[in-house]
GUDOMAR-633409 format. One line per 5 residues: number of its first residue (from 1); their letters; for each residue z, y, x of C-alpha. Coordinates in steps of 0.001 Angstrom, whole numbers, plus 500000, padded with zeros to 6 digits. Example, Ala and Ser with C-alpha at 12.3 -4.5 7.8 and 13.67 -1.06 7.14 Angstrom:
// GUDOMAR-633409
1) AS) 507800:495500:512300 ~ 507140:498940:513670
This chain:
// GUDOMAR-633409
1) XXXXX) 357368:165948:241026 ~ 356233:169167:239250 ~ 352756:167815:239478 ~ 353435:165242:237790 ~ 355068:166269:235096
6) XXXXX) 352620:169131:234463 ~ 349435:165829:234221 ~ 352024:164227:231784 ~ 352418:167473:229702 ~ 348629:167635:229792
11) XXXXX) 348039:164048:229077 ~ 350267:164267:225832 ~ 348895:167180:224376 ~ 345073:165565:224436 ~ 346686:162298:223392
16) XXXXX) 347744:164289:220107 ~ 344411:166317:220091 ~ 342642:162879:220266 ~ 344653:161351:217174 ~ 343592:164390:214563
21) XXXXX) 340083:164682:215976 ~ 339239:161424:215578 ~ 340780:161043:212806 ~ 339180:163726:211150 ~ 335735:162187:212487
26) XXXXX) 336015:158173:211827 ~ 335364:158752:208115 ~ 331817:160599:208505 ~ 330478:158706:211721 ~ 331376:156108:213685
31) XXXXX) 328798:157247:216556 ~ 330728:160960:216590 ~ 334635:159472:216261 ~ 333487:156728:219436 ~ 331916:159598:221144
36) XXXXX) 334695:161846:221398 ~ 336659:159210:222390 ~ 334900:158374:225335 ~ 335012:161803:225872 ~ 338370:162680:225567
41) XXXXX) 339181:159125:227478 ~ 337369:160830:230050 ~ 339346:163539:230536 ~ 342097:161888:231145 ~ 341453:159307:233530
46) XXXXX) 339709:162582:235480 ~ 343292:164460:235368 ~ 344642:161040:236608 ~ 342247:160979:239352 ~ 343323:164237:240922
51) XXXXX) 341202:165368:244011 ~ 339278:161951:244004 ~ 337586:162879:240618 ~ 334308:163823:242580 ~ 333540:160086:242598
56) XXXXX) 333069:160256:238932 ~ 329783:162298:239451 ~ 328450:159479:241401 ~ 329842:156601:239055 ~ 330063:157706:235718
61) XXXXX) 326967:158353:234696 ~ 325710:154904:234760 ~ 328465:153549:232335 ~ 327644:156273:229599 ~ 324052:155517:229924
66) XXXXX) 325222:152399:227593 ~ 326483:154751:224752 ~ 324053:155955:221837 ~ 323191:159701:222491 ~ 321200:161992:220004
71) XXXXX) 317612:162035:221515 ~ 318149:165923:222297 ~ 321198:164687:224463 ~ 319345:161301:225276 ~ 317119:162973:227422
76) XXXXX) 319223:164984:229894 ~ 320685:162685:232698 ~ 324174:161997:231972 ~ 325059:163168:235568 ~ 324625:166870:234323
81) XXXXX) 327357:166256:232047 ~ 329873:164404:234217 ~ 329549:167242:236461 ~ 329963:169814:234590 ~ 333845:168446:233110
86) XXXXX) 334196:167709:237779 ~ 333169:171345:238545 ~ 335054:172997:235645 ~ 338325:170535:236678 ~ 337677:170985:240326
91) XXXXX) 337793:174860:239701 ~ 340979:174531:237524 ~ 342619:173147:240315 ~ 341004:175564:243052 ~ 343090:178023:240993
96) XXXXX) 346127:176309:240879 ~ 345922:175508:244717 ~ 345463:171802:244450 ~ 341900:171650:245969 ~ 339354:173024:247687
101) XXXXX) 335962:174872:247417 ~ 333636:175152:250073 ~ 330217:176249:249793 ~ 327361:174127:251559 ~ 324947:176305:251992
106) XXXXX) 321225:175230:252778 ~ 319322:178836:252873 ~ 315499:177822:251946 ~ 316968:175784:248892 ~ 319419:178148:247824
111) XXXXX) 317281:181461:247549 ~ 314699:179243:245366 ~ 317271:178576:243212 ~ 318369:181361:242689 ~ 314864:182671:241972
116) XXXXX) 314708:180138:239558 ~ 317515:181360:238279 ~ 316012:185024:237609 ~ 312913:183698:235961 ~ 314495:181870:233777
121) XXXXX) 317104:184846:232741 ~ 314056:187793:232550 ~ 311924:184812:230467 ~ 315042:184685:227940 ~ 315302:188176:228213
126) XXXXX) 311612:188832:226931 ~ 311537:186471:224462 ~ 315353:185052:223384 ~ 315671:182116:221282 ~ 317678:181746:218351
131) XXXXX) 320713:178873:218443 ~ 321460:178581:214221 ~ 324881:176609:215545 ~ 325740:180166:216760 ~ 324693:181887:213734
136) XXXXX) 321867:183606:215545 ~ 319052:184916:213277 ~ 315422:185014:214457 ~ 311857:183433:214111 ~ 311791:182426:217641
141) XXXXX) 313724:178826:217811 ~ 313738:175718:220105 ~ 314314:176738:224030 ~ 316008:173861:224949 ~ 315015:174456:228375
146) XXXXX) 317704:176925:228814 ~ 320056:174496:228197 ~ 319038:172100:230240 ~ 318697:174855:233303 ~ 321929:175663:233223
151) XXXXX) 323044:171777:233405 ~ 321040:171336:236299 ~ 321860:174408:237852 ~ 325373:173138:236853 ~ 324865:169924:239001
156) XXXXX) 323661:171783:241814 ~ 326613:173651:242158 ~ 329222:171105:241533 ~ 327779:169164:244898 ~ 327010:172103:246743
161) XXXXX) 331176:173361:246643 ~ 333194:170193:245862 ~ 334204:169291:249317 ~ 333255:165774:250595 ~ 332425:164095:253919
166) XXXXX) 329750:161293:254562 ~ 332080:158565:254869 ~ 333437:158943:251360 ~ 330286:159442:249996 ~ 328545:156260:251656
171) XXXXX) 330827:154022:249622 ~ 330809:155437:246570 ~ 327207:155765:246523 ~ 326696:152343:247033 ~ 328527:151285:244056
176) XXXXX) 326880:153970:242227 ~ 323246:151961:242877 ~ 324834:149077:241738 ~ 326418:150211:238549 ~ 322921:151737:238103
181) XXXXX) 321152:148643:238517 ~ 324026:146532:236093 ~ 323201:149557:233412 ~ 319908:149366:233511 ~ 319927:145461:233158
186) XXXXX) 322283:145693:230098 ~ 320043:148365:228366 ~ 317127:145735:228614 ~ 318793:143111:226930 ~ 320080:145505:224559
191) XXXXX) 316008:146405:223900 ~ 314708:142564:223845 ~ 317613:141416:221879 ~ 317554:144531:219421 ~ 320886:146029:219796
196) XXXXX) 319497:149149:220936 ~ 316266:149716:219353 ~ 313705:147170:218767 ~ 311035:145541:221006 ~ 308596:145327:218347
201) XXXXX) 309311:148640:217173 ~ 309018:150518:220985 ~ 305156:148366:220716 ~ 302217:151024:219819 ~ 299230:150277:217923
206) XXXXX) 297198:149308:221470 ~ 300335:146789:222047 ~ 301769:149148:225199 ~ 306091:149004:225424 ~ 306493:152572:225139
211) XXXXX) 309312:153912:227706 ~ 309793:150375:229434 ~ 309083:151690:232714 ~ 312616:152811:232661 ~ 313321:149206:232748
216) XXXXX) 311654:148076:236152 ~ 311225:151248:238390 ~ 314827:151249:239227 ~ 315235:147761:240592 ~ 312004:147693:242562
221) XXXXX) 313002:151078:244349 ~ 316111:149295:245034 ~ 314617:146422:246301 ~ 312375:148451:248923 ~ 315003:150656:249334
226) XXXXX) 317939:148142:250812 ~ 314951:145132:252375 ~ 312513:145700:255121 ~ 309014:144705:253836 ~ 308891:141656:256146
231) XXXXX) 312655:140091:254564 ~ 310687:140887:250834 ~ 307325:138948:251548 ~ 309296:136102:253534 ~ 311775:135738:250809
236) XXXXX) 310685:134443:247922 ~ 313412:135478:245313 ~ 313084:138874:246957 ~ 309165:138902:246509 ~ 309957:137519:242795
241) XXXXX) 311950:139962:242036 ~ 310290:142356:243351 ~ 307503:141453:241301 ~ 309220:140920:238351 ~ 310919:144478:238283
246) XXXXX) 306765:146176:237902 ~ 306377:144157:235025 ~ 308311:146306:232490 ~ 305978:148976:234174 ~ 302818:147198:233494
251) XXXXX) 303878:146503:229765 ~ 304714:150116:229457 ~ 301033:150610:229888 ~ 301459:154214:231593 ~ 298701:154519:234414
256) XXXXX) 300678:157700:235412 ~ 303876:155708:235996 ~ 302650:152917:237619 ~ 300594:155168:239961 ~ 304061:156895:240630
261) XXXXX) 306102:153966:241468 ~ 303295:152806:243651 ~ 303465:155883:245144 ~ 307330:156030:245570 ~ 307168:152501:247157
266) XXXXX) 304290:153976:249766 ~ 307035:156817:250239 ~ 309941:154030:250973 ~ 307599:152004:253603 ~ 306594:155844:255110
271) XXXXX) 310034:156328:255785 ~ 311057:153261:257052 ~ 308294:152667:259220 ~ 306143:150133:257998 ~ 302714:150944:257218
276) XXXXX) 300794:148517:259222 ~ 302472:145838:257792 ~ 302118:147461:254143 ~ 298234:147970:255314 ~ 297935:144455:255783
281) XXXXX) 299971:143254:252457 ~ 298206:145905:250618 ~ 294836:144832:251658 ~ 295484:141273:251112 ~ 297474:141706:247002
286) XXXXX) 293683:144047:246024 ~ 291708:141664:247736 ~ 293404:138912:245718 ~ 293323:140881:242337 ~ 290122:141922:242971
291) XXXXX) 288573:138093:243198 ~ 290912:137257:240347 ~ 289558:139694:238042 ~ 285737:139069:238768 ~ 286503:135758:237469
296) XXXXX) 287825:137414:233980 ~ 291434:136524:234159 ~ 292930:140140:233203 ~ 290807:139937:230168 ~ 293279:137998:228882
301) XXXXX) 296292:140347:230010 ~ 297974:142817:227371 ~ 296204:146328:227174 ~ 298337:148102:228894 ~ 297953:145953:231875
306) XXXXX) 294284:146252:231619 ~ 294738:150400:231069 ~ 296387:150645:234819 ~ 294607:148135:236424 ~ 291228:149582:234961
311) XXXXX) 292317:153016:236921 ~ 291752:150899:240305 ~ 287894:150598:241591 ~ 286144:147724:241796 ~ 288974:146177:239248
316) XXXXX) 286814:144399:235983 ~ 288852:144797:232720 ~ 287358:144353:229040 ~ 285634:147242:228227 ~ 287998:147768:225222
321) XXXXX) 290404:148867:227477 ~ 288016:150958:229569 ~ 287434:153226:226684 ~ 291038:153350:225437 ~ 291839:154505:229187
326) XXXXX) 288513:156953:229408 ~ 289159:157963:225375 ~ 292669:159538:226828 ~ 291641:161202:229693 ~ 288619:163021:227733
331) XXXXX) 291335:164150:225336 ~ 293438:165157:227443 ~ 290528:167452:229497 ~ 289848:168856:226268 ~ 293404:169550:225440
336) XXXXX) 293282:171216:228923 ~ 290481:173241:228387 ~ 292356:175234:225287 ~ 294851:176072:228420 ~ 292506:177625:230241
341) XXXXX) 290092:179117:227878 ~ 291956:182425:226805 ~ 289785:183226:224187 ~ 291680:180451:222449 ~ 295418:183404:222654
346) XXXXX) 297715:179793:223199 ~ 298825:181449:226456 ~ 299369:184673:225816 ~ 300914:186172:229637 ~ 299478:184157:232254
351) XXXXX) 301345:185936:234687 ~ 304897:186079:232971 ~ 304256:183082:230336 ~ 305333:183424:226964 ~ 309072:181985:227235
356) XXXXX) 310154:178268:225651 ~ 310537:179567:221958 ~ 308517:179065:218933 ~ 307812:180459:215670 ~ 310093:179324:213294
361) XXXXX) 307416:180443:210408 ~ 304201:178810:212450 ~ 306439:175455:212363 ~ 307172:175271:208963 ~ 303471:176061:208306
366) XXXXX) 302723:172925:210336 ~ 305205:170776:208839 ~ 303627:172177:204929 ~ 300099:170690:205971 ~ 301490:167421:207516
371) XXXXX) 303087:166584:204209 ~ 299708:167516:202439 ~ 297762:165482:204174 ~ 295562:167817:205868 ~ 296180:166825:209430
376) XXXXX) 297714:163438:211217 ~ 300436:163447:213272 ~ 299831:163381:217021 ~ 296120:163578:216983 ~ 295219:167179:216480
381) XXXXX) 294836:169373:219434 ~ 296789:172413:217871 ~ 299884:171028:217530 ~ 300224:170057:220986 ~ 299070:173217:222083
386) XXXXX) 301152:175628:220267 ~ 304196:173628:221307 ~ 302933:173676:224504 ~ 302961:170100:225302 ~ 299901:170033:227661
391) XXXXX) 300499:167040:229599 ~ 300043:168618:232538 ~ 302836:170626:234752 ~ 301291:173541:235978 ~ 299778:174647:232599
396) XXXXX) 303007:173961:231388 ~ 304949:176120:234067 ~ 302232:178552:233446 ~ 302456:178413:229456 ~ 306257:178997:229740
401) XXXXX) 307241:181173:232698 ~ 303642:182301:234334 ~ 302412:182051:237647 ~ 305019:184165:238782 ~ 307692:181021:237863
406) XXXXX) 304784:178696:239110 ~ 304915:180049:242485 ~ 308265:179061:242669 ~ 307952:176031:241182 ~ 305797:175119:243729
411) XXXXX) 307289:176592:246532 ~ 310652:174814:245695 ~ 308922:171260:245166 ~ 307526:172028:248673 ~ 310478:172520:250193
416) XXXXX) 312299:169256:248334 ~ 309569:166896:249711 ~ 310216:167718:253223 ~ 313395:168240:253323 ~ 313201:164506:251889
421) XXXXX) 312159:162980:255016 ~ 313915:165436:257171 ~ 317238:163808:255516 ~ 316282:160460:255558 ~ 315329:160939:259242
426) XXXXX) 318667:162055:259849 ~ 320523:159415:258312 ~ 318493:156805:259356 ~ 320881:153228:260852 ~ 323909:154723:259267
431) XXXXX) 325260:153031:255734 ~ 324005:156050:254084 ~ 320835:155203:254618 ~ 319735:153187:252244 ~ 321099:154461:248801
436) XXXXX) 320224:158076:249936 ~ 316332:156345:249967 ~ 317257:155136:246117 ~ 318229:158534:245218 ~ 316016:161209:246890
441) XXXXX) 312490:159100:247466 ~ 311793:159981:243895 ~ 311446:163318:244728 ~ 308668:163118:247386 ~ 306218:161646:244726
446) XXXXX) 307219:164669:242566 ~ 303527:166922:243355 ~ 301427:164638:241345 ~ 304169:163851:238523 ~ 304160:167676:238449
451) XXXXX) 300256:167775:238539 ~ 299462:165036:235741 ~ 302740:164721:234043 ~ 305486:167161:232738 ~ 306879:170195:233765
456) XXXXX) 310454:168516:234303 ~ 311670:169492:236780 ~ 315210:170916:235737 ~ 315961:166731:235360 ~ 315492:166306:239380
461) XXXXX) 318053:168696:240512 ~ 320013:165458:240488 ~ 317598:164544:243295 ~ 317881:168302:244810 ~ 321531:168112:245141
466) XXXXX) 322029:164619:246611 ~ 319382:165757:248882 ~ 321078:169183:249636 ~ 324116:167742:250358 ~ 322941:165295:252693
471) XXXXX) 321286:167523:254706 ~ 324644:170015:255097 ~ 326567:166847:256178 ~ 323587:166074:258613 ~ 323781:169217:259985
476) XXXXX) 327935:169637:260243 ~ 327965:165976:262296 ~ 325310:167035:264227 ~ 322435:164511:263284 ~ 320194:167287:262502
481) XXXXX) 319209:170791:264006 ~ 318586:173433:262077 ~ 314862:174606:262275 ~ 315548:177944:262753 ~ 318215:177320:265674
486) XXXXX) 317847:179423:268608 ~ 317013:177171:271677 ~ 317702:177801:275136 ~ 314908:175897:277326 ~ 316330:173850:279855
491) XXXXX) 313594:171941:282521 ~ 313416:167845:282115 ~ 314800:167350:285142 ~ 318187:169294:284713 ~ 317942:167382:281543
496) XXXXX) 317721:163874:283439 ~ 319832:164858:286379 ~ 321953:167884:285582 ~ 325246:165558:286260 ~ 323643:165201:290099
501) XXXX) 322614:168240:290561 ~ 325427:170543:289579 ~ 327529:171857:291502 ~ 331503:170907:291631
């Protein structure tokens, strides 16, 4: 009864809070006022929710993938934030006694986040960034990185001590996928119809959909994730589909995310067990392209069909997009070799980096000699490396935080990969199954994103904690060992006939 009254209390005073706020907001922006109202919404169907607001982690995030977000917000997964209002709720009622906290602990995982942790703290420490919003002073700006550390690191904590067991989690995982999949449907209409951006507008100058691999990858992991290879080439609105999802991919005209999907699907048939079959299919699909493009038939496919299929040997494209394909990666090798040249002084520390600041006075020097003219936008080598956008992962991780943070960068992606199919292993036949492959396969096709693409990996703690958690409730129901468990040996046949053999 006191409970209740106290959520009423509660739910009245933001009720009030909500009226002035918003109405202090509808006048200047609409996006703010509906914002804060979502927000604020939020909150209290969480308080309503109790001890059963951990499911909002898993099936929130989807839904406020439909609202507009600044592109500094845009870019975060909304998970970070839905967790961090859980955790800080979930602690509130630790406090008051109305829930429980128990750490999960998986060692290996832990101590490299928490050395993670360190490097980014002593690479503030050497070289803080200023935040204006806090009236901070300085010529060193930027370091969003920080910030989106510490919401990762957030997420990672909210799963690792927010008690839940695997049958709770199996449901409301599955309607997470789905919710994901209805999202990401929505957004595309939203993009081809123009209520959210502009098809047209997303089109570069070579005619590539920039960002439309967003689109795609999600339904055709989730249609290798949840159907055997066999039921997908047997079924044709499953091999339609499935077909269907890579073409957002294909029009995105990314070699480096098509590659990567290809790769995650690989991954999927790894860990279910079917690579001959894949062997076969796989042989047969580039034996097929192959013959069709000898005949000239992807001349007449958009560019940035021709740019990822021109990556494959013995694939014929129009030479128009062979150079447009080769014309990127020679800039991009020479961008590279300004990384590793350090007669160049862009990386100052190798072995510490230089932090995730820059000049405020360097900046505004830049932004002077755009407006005169003297440089375009996007095509001189400078700019990208003095804001350290290398296009590559370890330079990055080098640029930033050295090869001491490199080490365990790479020491941490190690561990995430196997602990992948370790976890997948485990739960393999149960109904966790199959959305844990939707979630965590990502990661084990992380090494070359991290190798060719960015340095991001603070956005895949999402898969990290999924994956952590897993493996914890693996290990507490007894579907997995841990490796470091002290065996006694027993000989095979005690093992076979111990009942027999032992005595009364």
């Amino acid at each position: 009864m006191q409970n209740s009254l106290v959520k009423g209390i509660i739910v009245c005073i933001i009720l009030v809070i909500l009226c002035f706020v918003v109405g202090s907001l509808v006048t200047e922006s609409f996006t703010a006022a509906s914002s804060v109202i979502v927000v604020l919404v939020g909150l209290v169907f969480m308080l309503l929710m109790g001890t059963r607001s951990w499911v909002l982690i898993f099936l929130l995030p989807p839904l406020i993938e439909l609202l507009p977000f600044p592109r500094a917000l845009a870019v975060v997964p909304k998970d970070f934030y839905v967790a961090g209002l859980v955790l800080v709720y979930w602690l509130l009622m630790w406090g008051m006694r109305y829930a429980k906290v128990r750490w999960r602990s998986l060692g290996a995982i832990d101590s490299c986040i928490l050395l993670l942790t360190i490097v980014m703290v002593v690479s503030y420490i050497r070289r803080p960034v200023s935040v204006d919003i806090l009236g901070m002073e300085g010529d060193d700006i930027g370091g969003a990185e920080y910030v989106y550390f510490l919401l990762a690191l957030t997420y990672y904590l909210a799963l690792s001590c927010i008690p839940i067991n695997s049958n709770q989690l199996g449901r409301v995982i599955n309607v997470s996928v789905a919710l994901k999949l209805g999202a990401t449907f929505i957004l595309l209409v939203m993009a081809i119809t123009g209520l959210r951006g502009n098809a047209v507008e997303a089109m570069s100058s070579d005619g590539r959909l920039w960002g439309w691999h967003a689109y795609g990858s999600p339904f055709c992991i989730a249609i290798f994730s949840y159907f055997s290879l066999r039921s997908i080439l047997v079924n044709p609105i499953l091999l339609i589909s499935a077909v269907s999802s890579y073409v957002p991919v294909l029009l995105a005209g990314s070699r480096n995310y098509a590659g990567l999907l290809g790769l995650n699907i690989m991954v999927l048939l790894l860990i279910k067990r079917e690579v001959l079959l894949s062997v076969i299919a796989g042989v047969m699909a580039y034996a097929m392209l192959m013959v069709f493009s000898l005949g000239g038939g992807l001349n007449d496919m958009p560019l940035g069909v021709q740019r990822i299929c021109a990556m494959l040997p013995g694939i014929q494209v129009s030479a128009v997009a062979v150079r447009d394909g080769q014309g990127t990666w020679d800039w991009r090798e020479q961008l590279w070799e300004l990384a590793w040249d350090k007669r160049t002084g862009y990386i100052k520390n190798y072995v510490f980096g230089d932090g995730y600041g820059q000049s405020r006075s360097a900046t505004a020097r830049r932004h002077r000699s755009l407006i005169r003219g003297e440089y375009v936008y996007g095509q001189d080598l400078d700019e990208f490396a003095v804001n350290g956008l290398w296009h590559h992962g370890v330079i990055t991780a080098i640029h930033r935080v050295g090869y001491v943070g490199l080490s365990v960068y790479v020491v941490l992606i190690t561990l995430g990969v196997f602990y992948v199919f370790r976890v997948c292993h485990a739960w393999r036949g149960t109904p966790l199954f199959k959305p844990l492959l939707f979630y965590v396969s990502a990661f084990a096709v992380f090494p070359p994103r991290f190798v060719w693409g960015a340095a991001d990996l603070f956005f895949h703690f999402v898969h990290l904690g999924i994956l952590k958690m897993a493996y914890c409730m693996a290990r507490e129901e007894g579907r997995i060992a841990p490796l470091f468990q002290r065996r006694r040996y027993q000989p095979l046949m005690i093992q076979e006939h111990g009942d027999r053999i032992r005595p009364v």
